[in-house]
C-alpha positions, 0 to 999 in steps of 0.5 A, a space after each residue: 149754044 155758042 161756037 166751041 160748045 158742044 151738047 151730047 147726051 151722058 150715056 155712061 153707066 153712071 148717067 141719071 134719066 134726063 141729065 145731059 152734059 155741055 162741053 165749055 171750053 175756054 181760057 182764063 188767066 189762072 185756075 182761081 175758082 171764080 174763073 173757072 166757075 164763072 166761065 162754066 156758068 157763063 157769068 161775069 167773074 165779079 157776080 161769082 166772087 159775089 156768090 163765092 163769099 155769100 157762101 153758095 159755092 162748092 167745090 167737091 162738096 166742100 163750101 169755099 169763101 175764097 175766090 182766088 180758091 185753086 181749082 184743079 182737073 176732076 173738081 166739081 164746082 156747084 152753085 145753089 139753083 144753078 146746078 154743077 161744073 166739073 173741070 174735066 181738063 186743061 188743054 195747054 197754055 195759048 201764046 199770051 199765057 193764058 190757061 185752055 180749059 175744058 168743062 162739062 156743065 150738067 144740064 137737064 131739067 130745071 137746070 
């Protein structure tokens, strides 16, 4: 875990039994799927446009091929075998224009 990563245990009404959920925050330049998704995955935004075009990228259920995808607050991006990030928020913009977002990358076993 890194610094600015925070783990906490999902208790919420809708919680599955051993799903945890990581906070990430971070910033990126624009709200394109292969920064946001690579950010939350915690990979280079290159290997995620790779995956992106193999087709093993969803958001909100739905197969994206276009990396530079807008992604919005309250999407959920899956990557097959790695699991899902959902981006819960953007913070604001820092003072070299780059966009604060916050994720919550589920984890738990197998994951």
């Amino acid at each position: 875990m890194t610094d600015g990563d925070i783990e906490r245990k999902d208790t919420g009404a809708e919680a599955h039994p051993g799903r945890r959920v990581k906070i990430v925050k971070g910033t990126v330049a624009r709200l394109r799927l292969d920064a946001v998704a690579s950010l939350g995955f915690g990979m280079s935004r290159t290997a995620m446009a790779e995956e992106i075009r193999r087709g093993r990228v969803k958001v909100n259920g739905v197969q994206r091929l276009d990396p530079s995808f807008a992604v919005k607050p309250s999407d959920v991006m899956t990557l097959e075998g790695r699991g899902c990030v959902t981006l819960t928020g953007v913070a604001g913009e820092t003072r070299k224009g780059r966009t604060l977002v916050n994720l919550e990358r589920e984890v738990g076993d197998g994951l």
